[in-house]
C-alpha positions as CSV (number, residue, x, y, z in Angstrom):
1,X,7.8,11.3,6.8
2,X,8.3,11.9,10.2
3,X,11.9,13.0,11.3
4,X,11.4,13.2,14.8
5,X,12.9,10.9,17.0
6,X,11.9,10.9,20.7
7,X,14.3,9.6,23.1
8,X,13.6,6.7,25.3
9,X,9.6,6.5,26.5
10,X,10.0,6.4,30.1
11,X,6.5,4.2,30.5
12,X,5.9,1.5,33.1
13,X,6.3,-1.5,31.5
14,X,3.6,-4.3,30.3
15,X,3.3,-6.5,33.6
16,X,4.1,-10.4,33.0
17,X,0.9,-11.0,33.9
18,X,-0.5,-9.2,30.7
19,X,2.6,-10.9,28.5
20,X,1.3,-13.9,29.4
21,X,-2.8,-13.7,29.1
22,X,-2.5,-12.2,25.8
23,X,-1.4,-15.8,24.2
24,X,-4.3,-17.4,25.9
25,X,-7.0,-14.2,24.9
26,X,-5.8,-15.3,21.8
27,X,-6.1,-18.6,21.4
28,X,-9.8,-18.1,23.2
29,X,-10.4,-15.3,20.7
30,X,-9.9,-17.7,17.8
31,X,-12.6,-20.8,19.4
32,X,-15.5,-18.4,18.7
33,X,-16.3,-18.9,14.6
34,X,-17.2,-15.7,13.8
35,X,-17.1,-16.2,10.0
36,X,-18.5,-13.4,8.4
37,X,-20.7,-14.8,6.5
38,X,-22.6,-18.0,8.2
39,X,-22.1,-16.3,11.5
40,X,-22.3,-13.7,14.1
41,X,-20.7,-11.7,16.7
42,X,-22.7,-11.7,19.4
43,X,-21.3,-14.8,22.0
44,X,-17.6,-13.4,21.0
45,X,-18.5,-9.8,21.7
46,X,-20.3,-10.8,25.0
47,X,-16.9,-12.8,25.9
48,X,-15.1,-9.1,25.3
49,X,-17.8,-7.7,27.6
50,X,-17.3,-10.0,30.3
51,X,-12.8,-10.1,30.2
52,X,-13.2,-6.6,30.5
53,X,-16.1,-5.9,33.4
54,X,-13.3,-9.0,35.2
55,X,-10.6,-6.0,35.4
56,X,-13.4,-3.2,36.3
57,X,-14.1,-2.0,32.9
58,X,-17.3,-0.5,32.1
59,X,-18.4,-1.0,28.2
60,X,-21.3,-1.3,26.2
61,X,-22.6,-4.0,23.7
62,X,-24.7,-2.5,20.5
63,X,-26.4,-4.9,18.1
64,X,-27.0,-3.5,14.5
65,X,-28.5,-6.0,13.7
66,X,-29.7,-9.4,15.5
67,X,-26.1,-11.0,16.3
68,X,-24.5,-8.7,14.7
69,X,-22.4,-7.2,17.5
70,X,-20.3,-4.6,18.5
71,X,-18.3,-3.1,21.9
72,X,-17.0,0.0,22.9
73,X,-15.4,1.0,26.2
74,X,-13.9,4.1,27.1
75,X,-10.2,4.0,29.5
76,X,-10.1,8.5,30.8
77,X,-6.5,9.7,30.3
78,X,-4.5,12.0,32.2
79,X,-4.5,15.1,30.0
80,X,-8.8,15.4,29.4
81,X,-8.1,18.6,27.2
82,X,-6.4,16.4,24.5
83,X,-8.8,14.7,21.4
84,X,-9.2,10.5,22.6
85,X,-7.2,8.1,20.7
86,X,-9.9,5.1,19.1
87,X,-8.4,2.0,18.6
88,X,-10.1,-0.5,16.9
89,X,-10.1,-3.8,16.1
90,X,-13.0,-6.4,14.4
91,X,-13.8,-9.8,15.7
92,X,-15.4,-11.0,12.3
93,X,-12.8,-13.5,10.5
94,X,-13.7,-15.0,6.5
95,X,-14.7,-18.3,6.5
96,X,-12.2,-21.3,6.8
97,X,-12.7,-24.7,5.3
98,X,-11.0,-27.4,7.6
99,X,-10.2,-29.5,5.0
100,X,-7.3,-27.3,3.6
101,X,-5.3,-26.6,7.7
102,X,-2.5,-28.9,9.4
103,X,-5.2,-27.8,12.4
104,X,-8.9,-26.9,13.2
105,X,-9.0,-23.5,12.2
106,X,-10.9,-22.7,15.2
107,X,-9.4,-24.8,17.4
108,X,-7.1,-22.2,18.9
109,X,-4.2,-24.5,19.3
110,X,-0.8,-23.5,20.7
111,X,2.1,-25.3,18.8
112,X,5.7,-24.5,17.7
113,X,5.7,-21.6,19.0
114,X,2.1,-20.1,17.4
115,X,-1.4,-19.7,18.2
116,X,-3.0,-21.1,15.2
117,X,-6.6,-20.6,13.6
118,X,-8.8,-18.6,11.1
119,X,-8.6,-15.1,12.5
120,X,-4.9,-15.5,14.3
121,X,-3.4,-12.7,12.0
122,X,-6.4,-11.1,10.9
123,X,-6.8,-9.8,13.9
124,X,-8.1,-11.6,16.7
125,X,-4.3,-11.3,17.4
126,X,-4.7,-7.3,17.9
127,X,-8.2,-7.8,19.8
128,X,-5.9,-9.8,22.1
129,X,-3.5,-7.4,22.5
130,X,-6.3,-4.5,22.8
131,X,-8.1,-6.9,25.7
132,X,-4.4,-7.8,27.5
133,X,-3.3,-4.1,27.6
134,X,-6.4,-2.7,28.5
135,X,-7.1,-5.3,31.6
136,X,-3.4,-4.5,32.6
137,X,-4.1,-0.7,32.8
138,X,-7.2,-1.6,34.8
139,X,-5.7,-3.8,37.3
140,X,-2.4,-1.4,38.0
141,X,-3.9,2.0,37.8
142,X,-1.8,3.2,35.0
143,X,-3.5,6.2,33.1
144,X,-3.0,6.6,29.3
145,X,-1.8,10.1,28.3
146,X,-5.3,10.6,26.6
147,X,-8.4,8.9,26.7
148,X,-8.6,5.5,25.0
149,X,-11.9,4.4,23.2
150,X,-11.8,0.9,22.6
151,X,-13.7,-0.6,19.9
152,X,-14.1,-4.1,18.8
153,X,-16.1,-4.1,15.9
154,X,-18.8,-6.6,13.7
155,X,-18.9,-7.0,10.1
156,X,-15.1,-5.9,8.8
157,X,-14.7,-8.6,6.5
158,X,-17.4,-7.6,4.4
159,X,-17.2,-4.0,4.7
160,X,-18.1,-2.6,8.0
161,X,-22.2,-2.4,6.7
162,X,-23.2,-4.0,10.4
163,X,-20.1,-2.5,12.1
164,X,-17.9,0.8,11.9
165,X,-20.0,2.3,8.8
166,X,-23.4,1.7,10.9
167,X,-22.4,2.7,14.2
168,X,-20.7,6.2,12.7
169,X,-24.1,6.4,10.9
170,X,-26.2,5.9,13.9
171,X,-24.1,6.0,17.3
172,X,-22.0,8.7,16.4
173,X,-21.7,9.9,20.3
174,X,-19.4,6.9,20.9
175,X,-17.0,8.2,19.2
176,X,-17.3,12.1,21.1
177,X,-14.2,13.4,21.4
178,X,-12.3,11.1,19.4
179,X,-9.6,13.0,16.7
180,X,-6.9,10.3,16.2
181,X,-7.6,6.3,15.4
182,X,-5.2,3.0,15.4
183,X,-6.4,-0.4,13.7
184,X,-5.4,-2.9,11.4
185,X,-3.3,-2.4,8.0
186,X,0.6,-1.9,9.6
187,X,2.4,-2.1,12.2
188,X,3.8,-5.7,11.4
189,X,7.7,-5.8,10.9
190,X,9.1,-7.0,7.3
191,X,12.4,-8.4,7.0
192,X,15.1,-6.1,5.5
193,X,17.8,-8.5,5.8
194,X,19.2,-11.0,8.4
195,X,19.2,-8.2,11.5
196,X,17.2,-5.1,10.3
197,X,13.1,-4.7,9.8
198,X,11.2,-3.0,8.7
199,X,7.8,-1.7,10.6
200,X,5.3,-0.1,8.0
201,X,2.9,2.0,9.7
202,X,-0.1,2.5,7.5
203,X,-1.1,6.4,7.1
204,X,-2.8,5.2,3.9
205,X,-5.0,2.6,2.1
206,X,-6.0,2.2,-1.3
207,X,-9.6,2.8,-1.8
208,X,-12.5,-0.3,-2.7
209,X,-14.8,-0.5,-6.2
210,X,-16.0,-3.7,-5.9
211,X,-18.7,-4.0,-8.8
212,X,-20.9,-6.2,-10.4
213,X,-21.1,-6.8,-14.4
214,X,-23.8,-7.6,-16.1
215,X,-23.7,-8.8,-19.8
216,X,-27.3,-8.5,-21.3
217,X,-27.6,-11.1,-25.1
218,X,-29.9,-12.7,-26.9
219,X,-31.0,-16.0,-25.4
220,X,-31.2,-19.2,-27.8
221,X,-30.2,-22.4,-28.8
222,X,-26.6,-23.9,-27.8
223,X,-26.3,-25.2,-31.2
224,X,-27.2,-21.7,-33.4
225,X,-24.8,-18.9,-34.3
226,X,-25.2,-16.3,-31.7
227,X,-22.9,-12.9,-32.2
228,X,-24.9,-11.7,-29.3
229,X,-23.7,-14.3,-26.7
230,X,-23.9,-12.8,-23.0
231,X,-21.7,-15.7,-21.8
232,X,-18.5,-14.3,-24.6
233,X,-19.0,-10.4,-24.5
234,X,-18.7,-10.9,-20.9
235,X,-16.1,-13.3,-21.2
236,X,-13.9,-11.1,-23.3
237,X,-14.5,-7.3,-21.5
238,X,-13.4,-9.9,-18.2
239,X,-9.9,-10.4,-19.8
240,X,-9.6,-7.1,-20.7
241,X,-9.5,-6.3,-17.3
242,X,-8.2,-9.3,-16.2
243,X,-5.0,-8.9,-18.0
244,X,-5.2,-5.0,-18.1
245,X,-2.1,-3.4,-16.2
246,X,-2.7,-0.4,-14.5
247,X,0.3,2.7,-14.9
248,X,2.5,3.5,-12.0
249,X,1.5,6.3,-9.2
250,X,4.0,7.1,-6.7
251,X,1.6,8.4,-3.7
252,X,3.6,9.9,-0.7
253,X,3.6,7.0,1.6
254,X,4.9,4.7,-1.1
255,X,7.6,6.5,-2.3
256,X,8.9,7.6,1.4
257,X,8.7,3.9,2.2
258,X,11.1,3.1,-1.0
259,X,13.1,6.0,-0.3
260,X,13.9,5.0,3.2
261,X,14.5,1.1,2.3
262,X,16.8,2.7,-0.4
263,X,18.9,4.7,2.0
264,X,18.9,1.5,4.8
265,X,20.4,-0.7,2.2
266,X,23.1,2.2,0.5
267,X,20.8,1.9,-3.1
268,X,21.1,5.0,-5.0
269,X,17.5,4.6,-6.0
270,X,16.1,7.6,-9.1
271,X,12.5,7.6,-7.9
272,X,11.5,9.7,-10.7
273,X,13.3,7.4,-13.2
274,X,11.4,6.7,-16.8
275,X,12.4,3.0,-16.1
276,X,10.9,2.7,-12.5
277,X,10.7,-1.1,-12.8
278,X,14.4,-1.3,-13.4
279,X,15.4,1.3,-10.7
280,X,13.0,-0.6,-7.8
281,X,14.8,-3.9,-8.8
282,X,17.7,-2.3,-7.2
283,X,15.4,-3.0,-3.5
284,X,15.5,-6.8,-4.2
285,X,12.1,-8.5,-1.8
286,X,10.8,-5.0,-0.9
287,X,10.1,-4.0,-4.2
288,X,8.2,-7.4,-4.7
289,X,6.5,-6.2,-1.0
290,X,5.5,-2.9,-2.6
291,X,4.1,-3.9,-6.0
292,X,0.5,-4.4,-5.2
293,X,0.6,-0.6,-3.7
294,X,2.3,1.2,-7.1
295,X,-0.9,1.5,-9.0
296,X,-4.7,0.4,-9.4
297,X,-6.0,-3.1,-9.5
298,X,-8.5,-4.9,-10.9
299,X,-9.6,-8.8,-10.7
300,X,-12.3,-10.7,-11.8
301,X,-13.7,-12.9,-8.7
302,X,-16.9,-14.4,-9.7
303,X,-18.9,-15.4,-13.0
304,X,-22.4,-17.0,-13.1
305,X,-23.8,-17.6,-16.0
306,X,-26.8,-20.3,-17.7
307,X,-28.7,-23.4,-16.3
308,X,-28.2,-26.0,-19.5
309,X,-25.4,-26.7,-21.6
310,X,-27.4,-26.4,-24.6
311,X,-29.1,-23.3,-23.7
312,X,-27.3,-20.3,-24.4
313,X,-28.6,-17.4,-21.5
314,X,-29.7,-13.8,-22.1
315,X,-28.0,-12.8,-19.4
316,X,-24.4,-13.3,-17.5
317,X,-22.9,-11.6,-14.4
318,X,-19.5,-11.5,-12.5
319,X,-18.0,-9.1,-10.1
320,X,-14.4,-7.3,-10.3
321,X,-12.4,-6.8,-7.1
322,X,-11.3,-3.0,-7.9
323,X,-9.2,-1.1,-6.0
324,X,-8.0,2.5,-6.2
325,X,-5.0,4.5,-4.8
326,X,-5.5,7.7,-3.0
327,X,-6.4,10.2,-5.7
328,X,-7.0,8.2,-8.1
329,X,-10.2,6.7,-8.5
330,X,-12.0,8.4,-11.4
331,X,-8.3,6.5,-13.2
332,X,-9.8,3.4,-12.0
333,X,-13.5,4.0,-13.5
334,X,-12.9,5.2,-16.6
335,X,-10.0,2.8,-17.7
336,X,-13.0,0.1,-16.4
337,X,-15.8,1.5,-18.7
338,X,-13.0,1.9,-21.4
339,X,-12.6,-1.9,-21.3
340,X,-15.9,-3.3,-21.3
341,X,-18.3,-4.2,-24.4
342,X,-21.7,-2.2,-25.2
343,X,-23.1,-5.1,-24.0
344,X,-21.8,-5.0,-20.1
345,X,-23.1,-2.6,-17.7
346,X,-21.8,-2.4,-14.2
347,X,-23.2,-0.9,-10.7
348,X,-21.2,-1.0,-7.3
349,X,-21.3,-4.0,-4.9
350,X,-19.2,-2.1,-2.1
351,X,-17.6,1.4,-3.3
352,X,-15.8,2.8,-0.4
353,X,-13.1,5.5,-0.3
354,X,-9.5,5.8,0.2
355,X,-7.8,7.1,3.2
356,X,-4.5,9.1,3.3
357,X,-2.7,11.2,6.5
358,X,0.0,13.0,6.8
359,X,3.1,10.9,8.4
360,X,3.8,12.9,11.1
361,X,2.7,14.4,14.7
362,X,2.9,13.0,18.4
363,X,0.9,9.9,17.6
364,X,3.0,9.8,15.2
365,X,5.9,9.9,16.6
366,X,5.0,8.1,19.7
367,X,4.0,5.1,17.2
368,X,7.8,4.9,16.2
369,X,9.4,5.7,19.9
370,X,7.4,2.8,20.6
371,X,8.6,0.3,18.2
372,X,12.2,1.6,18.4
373,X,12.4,0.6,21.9
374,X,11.5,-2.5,21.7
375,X,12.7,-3.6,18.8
376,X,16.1,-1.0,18.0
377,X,16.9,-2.9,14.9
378,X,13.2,-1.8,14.2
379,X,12.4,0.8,11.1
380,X,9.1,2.5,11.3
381,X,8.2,3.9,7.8
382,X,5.1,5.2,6.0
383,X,2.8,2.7,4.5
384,X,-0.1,2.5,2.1
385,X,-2.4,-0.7,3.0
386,X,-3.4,-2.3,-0.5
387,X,-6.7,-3.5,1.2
388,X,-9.0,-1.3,3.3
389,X,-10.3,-1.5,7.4
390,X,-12.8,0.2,9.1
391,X,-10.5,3.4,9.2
392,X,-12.4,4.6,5.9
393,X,-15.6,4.5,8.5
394,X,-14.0,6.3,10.7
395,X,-12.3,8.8,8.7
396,X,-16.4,10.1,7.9
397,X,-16.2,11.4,11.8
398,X,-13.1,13.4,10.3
399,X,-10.8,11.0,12.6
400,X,-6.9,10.9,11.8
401,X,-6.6,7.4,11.3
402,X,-3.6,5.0,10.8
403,X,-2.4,1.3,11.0
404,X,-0.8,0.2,13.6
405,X,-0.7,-3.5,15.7
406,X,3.0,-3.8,16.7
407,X,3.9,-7.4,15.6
408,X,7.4,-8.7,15.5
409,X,7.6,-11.5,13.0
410,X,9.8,-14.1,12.4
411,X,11.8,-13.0,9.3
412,X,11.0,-17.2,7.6
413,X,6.8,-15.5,8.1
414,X,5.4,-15.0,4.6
415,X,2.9,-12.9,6.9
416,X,1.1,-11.2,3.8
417,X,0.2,-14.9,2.6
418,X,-1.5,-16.1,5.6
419,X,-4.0,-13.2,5.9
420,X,-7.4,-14.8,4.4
421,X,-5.0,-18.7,3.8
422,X,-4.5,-21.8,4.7
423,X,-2.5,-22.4,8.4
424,X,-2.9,-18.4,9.5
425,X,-0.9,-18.2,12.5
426,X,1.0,-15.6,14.9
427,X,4.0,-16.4,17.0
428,X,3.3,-16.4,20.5
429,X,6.6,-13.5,21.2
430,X,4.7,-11.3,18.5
431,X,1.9,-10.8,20.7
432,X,4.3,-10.5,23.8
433,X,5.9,-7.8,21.5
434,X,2.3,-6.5,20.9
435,X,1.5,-6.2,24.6
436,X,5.0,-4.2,25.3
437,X,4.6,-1.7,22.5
438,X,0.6,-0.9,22.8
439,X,1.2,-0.3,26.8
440,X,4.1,1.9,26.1
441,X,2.4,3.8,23.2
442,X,-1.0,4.5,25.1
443,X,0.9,6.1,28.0
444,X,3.4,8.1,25.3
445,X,0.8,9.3,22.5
């Protein structure tokens, strides 16, 4: 962990004009349905296009495939001998079904204090950011300390196939001169008590085996004995893993993260305790925060199986949701062959790596200046995102990547529940907040 701490970062200051727009960019962002899948990027990406050529930015629109859009601009920096700094966000959202929100989910609506819909968190919130700092920039004249590549990406939400992953594969050049990356997976504050929060910048992310099962029997009559059921040796290796527990690792980022909430709250925490479970109580809510980063995971998602009740199939199939922490993946495999049956075999539906930095450096630090001053009851830490972005794209181009959006949250905002839920929202001061800290950390980094 970093222990630099830069004094105040004497940047000019997000305009009003920017503060403002980014609520509406928003709420606009969030109209196009870009459910990934059922539909596209293109119309959204061409709206990016045009927002941006309206402040006199130059970008360029690449299709992977038909509708499946992407854009990439490029804002020169003051200093051209230092690597460019990507930041990246997608434009894809998961599917919502209107029947479950208090509002249509991509109606975009403005209420209490939020811009609501299916995407509002996850992250048309940080594409409106992105959009608001970059036209500011444009329309004042202020120069970043190092280029800025700006990239709004397709396909995210099913793992980056028509987005980062093909455009490293086949437009590499876009990405010339790039070293160090910002995109989803931190920078959101978390409540450490009534005044104090936490901001968890992500220098690491757990890594994705996503797999298919397949249970191979004999086919035969529902009524007969069968000891070679497809439907039951399935069944049973998918509660083995269901209800398989996975053992504590303590990567880097996790245990400087507890360490640091430890020391903010006076806990005399034993990291290295034989009882870890009993010593991470001690942390109260943030050790409830950092369970799903402590070890591997595995959970079935899907099961398909027969086409009459009577009929018992040859053949049954489901697919696990597995993912591994940084150095540890082969863990993850083998404990997963250990628990199936003979009968299972398996093969990869998306198997993606993990990422993992070093917490420290101007970006860095620049990441944390930035936060501190706006927010100086803020507490940037080290962070390990359980999920994975289109940094483990981008980490192939041997890019330094990290999570970062800067978003102040209310401290009554389960925020971790509304990413892929019901009623996602983001305060409309959280993107304000956004706006102040980008602007600052683009001139700063």
């Amino acid at each position: 962990m970093s222990t630099t701490v830069p004094g105040p970062v004497p940047a000019v200051p997000a305009s009003e004009e920017a503060q403002r727009e980014v609520v509406d960019l928003c709420a606009e962002l969030i109209r196009f349905d870009t459910s990934n899948p059922t539909s596209d990027e293109r119309a959204c990406a061409d709206w990016v296009v045009a927002r941006l050529a309206e402040a006199g930015l130059a970008s360029e629109l690449v299709e992977s495939a038909p509708g499946r859009a992407n854009v990439v601009a490029r804002i020169p920096g003051t200093d051209p001998s230092r690597g460019a700094l990507l930041v990246h966000g997608h434009l894809d959202v998961v599917p919502a079904d209107a029947a479950e929100w208090r509002v249509p989910p991509f109606s975009g609506e403005i209420r209490d204090g939020y811009v609501w819909g299916r995407g509002a968190i996850d992250m048309k919130d940080t594409v409106a950011v992105m959009l608001a700092t970059a036209r500011h920039f444009a329309r004042t004249g202020t120069r970043p300390a190092r280029e800025i590549v700006l990239a709004f990406l397709a396909d995210e939400e099913a793992g980056g196939t028509y987005g980062a992953h093909w455009l490293v594969e086949h437009r590499p050049e876009l990405f010339a001169g790039v070293t160090e990356a910002i995109g989803e997976g931190g920078g959101f504050s978390y409540a450490l008590d009534d005044t104090r929060r936490l901001y968890p910048i992500e220098n690491a992310q757990r890594g994705m085996a996503w797999m298919e099962l397949t249970a191979s029997g004999r086919a035969g009559h529902g009524s007969s004995p069968n000891d070679e059921n497809a439907v039951t040796d399935l069944a049973e290796s998918l509660t083995r893993i269901g209800r398989h527990t996975f053992p504590v690792r303590l990567i880097e980022p996790v245990r400087a993260l507890l360490a640091e909430a430890a020391r903010l709250q006076g806990v005399d925490l034993d990291l290295d305790a034989e009882d870890l479970d009993a010593e991470l109580a001690k942390l109260g809510h943030v050790a409830d925060f950092m369970q799903v980063v402590l070890r591997n995971s595995a959970n079935p998602t899907m099961f398909t199986a027969g086409y009459q009740t009577n009929v018992i199939p040859g053949r049954a199939t489901a697919r696990v949701d597995g993912r591994f922490l940084p150095g540890h993946e082969q863990e993850l495999i083998d404990t997963i062959d250990a628990l199936l049956l003979p009968s299972v075999s398996r093969e990869w539906v998306n198997h993606d790596i993990a990422v993992e930095t070093s917490f420290d450096g101007p970006l860095v630090d620049a990441m944390c200046a930035a936060v501190r001053a706006e927010d100086p009851d803020g507490h940037p830490v080290p962070y390990c995102n359980p999920g994975g972005t289109d940094a483990k794209a981008f980490t192939k181009l041997d890019i330094r990547c990290f999570g970062f959006k800067g978003l102040k949250l209310p401290h009554d905002l389960d925020y971790g529940r509304l990413f892929h839920g019901v009623d996602e929202r983001v305060p409309l001061e959280g993107l304000r907040f956004g706006v102040r800290v980008m602007t600052r950390l683009w001139q700063e980094c």
